[in-house]
NUTIKOL-172591 format. One record per residue: residue in one letter; x, y, z of N, C-alpha, C, O in turn. Coordinates in steps of 0.05 Angstrom, whole numbers, plus 5000, padded with zeros to 4 digits. Atoms other than C-alpha are relative to their C-alpha. Last residue first. Layout:
% residues N
aXYZXYZXYZXYZ/...
***
This chain:
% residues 351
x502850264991943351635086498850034980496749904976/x498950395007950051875054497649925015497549675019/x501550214983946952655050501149735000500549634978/x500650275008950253185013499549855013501449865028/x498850164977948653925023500249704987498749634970/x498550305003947054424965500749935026501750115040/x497350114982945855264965498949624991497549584971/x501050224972941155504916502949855005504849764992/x501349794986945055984861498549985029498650145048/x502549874993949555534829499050135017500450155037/x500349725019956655584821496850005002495950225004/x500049834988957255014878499650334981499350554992/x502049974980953854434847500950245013498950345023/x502649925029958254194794497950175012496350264996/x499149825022964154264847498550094979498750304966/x500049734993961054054909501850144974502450384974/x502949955002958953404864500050305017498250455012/x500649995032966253204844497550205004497350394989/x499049705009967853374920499650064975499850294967/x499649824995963652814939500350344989498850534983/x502049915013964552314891498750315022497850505010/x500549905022971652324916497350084987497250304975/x497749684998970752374991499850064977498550274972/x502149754999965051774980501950265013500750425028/x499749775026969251304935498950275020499050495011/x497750005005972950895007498950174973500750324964/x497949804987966350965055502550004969501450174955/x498350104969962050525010502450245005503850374989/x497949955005955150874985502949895013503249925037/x498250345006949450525011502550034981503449844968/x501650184977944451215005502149784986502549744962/x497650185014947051794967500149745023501349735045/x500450284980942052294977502049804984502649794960/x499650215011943153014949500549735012502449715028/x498850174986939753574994500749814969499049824951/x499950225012938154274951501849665017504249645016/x497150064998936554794997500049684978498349504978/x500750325013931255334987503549875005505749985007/x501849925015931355985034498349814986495949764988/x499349935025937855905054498650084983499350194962/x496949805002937356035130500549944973502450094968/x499749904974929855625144502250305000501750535008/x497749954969929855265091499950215012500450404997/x499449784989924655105033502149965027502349765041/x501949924978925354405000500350355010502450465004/x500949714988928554064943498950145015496850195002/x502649874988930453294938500750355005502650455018/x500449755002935652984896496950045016494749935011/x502749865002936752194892500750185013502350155031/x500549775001943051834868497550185001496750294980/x501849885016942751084872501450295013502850285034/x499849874976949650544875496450284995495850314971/x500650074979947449904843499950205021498650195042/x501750225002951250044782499649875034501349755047/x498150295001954550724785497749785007495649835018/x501750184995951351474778501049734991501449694967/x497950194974956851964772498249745010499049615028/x497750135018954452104693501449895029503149715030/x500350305015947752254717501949854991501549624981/x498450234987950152814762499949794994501349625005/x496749874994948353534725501649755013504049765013/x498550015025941653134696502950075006504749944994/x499950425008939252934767501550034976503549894973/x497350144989941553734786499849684994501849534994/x497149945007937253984736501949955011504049934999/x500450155011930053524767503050064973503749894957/x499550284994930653744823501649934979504049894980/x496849954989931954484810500749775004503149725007/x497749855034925854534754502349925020504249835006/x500150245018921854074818501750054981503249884972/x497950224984923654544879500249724972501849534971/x497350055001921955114829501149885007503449864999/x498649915019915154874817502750054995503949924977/x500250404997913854694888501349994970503549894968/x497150044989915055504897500849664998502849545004/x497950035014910655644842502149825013503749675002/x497649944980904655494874502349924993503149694995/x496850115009899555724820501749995017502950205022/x497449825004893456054860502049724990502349505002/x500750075032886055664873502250114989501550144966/x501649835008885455834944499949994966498150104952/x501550054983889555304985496750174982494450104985/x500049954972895055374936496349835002494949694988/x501949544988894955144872500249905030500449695042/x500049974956900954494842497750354996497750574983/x498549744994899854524761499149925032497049885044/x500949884987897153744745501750235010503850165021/x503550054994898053194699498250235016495850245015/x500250234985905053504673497349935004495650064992/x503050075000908353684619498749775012498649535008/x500650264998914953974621497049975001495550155007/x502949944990917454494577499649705017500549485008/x501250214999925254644577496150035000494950235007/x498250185010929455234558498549724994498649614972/x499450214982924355704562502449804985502949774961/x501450265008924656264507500949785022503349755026/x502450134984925456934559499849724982498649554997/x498450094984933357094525496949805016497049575022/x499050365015929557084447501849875038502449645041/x497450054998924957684471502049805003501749665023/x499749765010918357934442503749975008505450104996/x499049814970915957224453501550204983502250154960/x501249774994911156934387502350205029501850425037/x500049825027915656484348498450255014498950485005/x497349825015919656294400498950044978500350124960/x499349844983913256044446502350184980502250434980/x503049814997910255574398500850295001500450474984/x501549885014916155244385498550284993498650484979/x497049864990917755064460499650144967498850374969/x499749824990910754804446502050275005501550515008/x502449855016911654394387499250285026499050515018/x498949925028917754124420498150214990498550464990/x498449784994914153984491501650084980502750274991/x496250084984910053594452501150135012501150344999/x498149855007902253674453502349895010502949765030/x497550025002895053434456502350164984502050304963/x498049785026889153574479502249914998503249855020/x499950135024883752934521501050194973500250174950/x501150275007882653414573500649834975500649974955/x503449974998886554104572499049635001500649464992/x501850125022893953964581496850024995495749815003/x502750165000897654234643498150104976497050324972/x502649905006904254614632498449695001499249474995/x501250324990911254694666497050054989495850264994/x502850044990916055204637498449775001498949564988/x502150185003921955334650498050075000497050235015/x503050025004926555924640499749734997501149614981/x501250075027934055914663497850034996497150105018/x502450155009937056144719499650014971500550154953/x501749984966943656444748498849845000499449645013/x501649845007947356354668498650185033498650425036/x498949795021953155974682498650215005499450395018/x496549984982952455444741500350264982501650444993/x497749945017944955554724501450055007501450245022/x497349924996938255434771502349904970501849724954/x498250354995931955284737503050155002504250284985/x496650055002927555954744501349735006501049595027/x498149864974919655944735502049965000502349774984/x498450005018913955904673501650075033500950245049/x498449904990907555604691502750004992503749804980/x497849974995901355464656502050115014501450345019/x499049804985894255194647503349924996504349704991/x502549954971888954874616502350205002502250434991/x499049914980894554914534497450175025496350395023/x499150214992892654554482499250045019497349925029/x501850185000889655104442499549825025497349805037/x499150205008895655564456497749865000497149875023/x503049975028892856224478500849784986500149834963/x502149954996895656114553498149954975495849864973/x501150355000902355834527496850085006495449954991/x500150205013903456554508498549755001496449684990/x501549925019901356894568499149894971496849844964/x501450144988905556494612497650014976496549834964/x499550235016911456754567497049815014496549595003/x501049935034909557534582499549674990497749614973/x502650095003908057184661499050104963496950064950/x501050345011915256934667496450024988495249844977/x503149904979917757764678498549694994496849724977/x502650255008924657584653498349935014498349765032/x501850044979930358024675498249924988498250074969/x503450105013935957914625498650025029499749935049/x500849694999943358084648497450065000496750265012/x498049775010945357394661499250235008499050305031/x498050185011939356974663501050134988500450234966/x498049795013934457354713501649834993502349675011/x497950205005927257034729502350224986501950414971/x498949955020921757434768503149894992504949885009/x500150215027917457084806502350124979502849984959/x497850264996920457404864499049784983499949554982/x497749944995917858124843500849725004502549674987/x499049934970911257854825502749994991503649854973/x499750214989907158024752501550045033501350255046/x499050145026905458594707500749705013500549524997/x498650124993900859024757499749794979497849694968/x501350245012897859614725501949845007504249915000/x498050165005897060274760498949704997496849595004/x501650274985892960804739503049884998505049934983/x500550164966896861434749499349775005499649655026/x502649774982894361924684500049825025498049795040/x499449864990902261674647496550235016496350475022/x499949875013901761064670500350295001500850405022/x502149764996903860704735500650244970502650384967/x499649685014907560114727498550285003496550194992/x502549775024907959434759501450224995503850274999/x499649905027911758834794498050114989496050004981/x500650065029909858574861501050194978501150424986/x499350265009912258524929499549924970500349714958/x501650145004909058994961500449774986498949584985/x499250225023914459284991497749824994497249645009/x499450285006911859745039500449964975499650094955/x500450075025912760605040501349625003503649545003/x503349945000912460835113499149904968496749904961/x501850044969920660895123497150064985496950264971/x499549704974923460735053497449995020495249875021/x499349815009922960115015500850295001502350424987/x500149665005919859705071502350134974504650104983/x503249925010918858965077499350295000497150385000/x500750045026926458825059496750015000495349984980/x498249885021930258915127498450014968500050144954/x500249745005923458795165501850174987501350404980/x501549915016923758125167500350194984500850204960/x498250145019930858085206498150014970499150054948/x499249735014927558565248501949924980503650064968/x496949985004922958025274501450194979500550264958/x498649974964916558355306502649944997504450075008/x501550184994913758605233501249945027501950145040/x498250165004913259275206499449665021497249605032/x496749864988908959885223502449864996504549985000/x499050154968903359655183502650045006504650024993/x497050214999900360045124500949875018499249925034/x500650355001892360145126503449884994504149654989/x500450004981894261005129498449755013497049795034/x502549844991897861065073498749905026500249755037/x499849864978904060825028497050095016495450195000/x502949864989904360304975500950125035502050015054/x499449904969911060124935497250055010495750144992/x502249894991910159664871501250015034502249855050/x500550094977917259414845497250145011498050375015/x499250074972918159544782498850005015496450035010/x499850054986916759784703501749965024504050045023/x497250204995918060324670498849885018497850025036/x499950285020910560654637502949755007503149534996/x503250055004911961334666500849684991503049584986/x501749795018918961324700497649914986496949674989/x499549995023921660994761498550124982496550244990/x501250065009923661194828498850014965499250214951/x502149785015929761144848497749855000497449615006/x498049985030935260514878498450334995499850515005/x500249815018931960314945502150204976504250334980/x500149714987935059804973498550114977498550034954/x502449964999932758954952500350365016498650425032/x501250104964939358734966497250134999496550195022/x499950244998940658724885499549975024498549755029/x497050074997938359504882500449625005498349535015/x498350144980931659664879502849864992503149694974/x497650165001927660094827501649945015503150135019/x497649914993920960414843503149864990502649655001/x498650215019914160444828502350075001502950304996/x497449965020909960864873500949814983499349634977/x498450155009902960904910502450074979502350254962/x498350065027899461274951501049784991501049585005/x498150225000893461205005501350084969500150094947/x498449914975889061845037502749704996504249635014/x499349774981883261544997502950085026503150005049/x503449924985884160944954500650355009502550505003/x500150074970889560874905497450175001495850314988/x497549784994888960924825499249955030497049855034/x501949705001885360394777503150135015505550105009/x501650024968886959644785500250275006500150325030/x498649864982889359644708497750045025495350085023/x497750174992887159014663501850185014504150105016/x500850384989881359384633503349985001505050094987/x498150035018882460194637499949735003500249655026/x498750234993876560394673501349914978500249894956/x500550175021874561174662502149695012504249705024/x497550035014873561514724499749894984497649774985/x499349695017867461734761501450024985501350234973/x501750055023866260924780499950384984499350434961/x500849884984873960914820497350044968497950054944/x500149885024878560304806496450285000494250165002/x503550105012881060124868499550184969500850374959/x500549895032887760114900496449974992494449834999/x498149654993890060014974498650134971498250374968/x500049825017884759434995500750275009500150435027/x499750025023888758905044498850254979500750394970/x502349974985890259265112497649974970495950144964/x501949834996895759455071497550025015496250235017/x498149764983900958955100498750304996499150495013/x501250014966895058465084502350205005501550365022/x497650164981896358665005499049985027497150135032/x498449944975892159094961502349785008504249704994/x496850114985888559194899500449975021498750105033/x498949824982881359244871502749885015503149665024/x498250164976878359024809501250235019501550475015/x499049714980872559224769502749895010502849655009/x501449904974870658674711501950225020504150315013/x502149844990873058644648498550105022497250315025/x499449675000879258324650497750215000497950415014/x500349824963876957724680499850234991498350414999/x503449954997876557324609498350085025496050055033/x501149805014884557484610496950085004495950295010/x500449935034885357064663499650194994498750365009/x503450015008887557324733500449914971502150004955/x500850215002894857214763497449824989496749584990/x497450105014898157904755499349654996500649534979/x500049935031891458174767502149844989501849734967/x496749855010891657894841499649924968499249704958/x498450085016884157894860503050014987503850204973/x497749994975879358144910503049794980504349624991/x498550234995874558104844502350085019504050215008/x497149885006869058624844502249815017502249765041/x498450144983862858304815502550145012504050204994/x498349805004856358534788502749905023502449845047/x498949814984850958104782502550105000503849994982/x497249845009845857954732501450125021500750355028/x500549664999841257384762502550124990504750024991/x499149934975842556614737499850355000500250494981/x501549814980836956444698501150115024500050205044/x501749725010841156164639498950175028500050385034/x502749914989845155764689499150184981499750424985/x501350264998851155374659497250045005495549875000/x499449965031855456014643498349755003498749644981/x502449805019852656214711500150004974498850154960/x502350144997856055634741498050224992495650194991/x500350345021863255714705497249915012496549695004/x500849995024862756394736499449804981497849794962/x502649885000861356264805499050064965496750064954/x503250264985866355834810497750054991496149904981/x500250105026871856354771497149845004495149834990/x500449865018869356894828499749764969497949754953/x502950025009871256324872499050214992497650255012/x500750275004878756204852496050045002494449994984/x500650125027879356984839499449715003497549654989/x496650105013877857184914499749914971497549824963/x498650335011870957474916502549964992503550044971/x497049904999867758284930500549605007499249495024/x499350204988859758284911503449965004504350024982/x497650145005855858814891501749855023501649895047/x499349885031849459044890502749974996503450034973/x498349985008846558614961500750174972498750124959/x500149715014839358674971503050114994503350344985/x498649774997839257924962500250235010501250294988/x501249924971833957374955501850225013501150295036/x502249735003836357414883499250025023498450255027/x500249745006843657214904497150204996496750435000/x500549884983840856554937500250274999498850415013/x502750014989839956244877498550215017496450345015/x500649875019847356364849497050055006496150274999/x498349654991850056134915498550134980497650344989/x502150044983845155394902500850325013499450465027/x502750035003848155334836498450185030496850375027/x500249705014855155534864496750054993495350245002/x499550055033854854904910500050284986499050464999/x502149925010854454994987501350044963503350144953/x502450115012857354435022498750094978497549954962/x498450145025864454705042498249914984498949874961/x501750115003859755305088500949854967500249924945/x502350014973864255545145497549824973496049654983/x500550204981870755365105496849975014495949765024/x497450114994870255765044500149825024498549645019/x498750165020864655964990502749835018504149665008/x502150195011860056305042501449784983500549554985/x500850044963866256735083497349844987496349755008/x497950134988869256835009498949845021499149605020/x500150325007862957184977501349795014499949605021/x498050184996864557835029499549654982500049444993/x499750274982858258245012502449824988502749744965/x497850105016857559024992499749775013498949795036/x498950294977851959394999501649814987501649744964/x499850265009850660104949500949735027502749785043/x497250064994847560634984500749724991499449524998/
***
């Protein structure tokens, strides 16, 4: 019977000490045959067996969001889920043929759909072979919903089928293949703009450790494409030559980012993940300093901060610190006017 072991619970808080070297060691004292690992330490493990000739051959199945894995992952097994599944819903099954870069077909006694939603996030249909959308999962690891019912308008799709939250497809023999996340996804105008075809790009770029591509609010458009990229060591690049890059290879001229910025470091979560959402507070910062540079007066400053909220979601504050009572009505209303066709709400601040 094959044995399966939790890497995570060795690699994460209970033991911060233990080096990959010394994890790679301990595998042959084993009877373990495969091993189940978030992608941050899966990569760990890998960048220390590419260093270890004698490290043992083992077999990995990455607890992993596909939509976020390198390419030089694709090979290995993977398995899907979500915590509203009681995380693995999908798996890729060893009687079956493995399709690299699809997370196979649900488990036992668990479905899945692909669906199209309506701008309040309703169910619309479901969609056809190969169309992407919304990944639905149904089965008997789903969770009844959550305690506030304010949640619960948008974590279900129909009764017993969750919102998983991500973007995929289901071919036409079922596997399904996740293309990126539902709220990463950028819309300018009519255009829906999956950020991870353009991520992809910058990915094979020489230059280019790592990247991110996310929405910069638009009085016109909704959003725009950015993207934000970290530099390999001692590589270089312009955001020109990049921006470049990208419009000769994307399949569609609305996804070319508008902007690239380039920075010392992509924000990760706690676990080794791209955290976009810091990302968009910075693309939204850093478009409203340009939308107000012209009300900016000698001595007086204009500073922009972005944050999550509570009731808007994200809110854009503008600071206007030592302003005197007699312009601040007019500069004011100048600034709820450049500021209100966008998409994130706005407040203005005089401290």
């Amino acid at each position: 019977m094959t044995q399966v072991h939790l890497l995570d619970r060795m690699m994460g808080e209970q033991r911060p000490d233990l080096s990959t070297d010394a994890l790679l060691r301990a595998f042959e004292a084993t009877p373990y045959d495969e091993r189940i690992a978030a992608q941050s330490t899966y990569e760990a493990l890998q960048r220390g067996a590419a260093h270890n000739p004698d490290a043992p051959a083992l077999q990995f199945l990455p607890n992993a969001d596909p939509a976020e894995t390198p390419v030089t992952l694709s090979h290995r097994q993977f398995m899907a889920g979500v915590t509203q599944t009681a995380s693995v819903h999908l798996m890729s099954y060893p009687d079956r043929p493995v399709r690299l870069g699809s997370v196979g077909h649900p488990g036992p006694y668990s479905r899945v759909r692909v669906v199209q939603l309506d701008a309040s996030g309703r169910y619309e249909r479901d969609c056809a072979v190969n169309e992407i959308g919304t990944v639905a999962m149904q089965g008997p690891g789903v969770f009844s919903g959550y305690l506030s019912e304010e949640h619960n308008r948008t974590a279900f799709v129909e009764p017993g089928w969750v919102n998983s939250g991500d973007l995929g497809r289901l071919d036409e023999d079922g596997y399904l293949w996740i293309t990126g996340r539902a709220k990463d996804l950028i819309i300018r105008s009519a255009h829906n703009i999956d950020p991870i075809v353009i991520e992809e790009i910058l990915f094979r770029h020489p230059a280019v450790a790592l990247a991110a591509v996310v929405g910069e609010p638009d009085a016109y458009a909704g959003e725009l494409p950015v993207a934000y990229v970290q530099l390999k060591p001692q590589a270089q690049a312009e955001p020109a030559d990049l921006l470049a890059y990208i419009a000769e290879r994307t399949p569609e001229r609305a996804a070319n980012p508008v902007q690239v910025y380039l920075i010392a470091a992509i924000p990760l979560t706690a676990v080794g993940k791209i955290f976009k959402p810091q990302l968009r507070w910075d693309a939204a910062q850093r478009k409203v300093m340009r939308m107000l540079a012209d009300l900016q007066e000698p001595g007086l400053d204009i500073a922009v901060s972005v944050a999550a909220h509570a009731v808007h979601g994200n809110l854009i504050t503008v600071h206007l610190p030592g302003w005197p009572e007699s312009q601040r009505d007019g500069v004011e209303r100048e600034m709820h006017k450049r500021l209100d066709p966008l998409v994130m709400r706005h407040e203005v601040a005089w401290g």
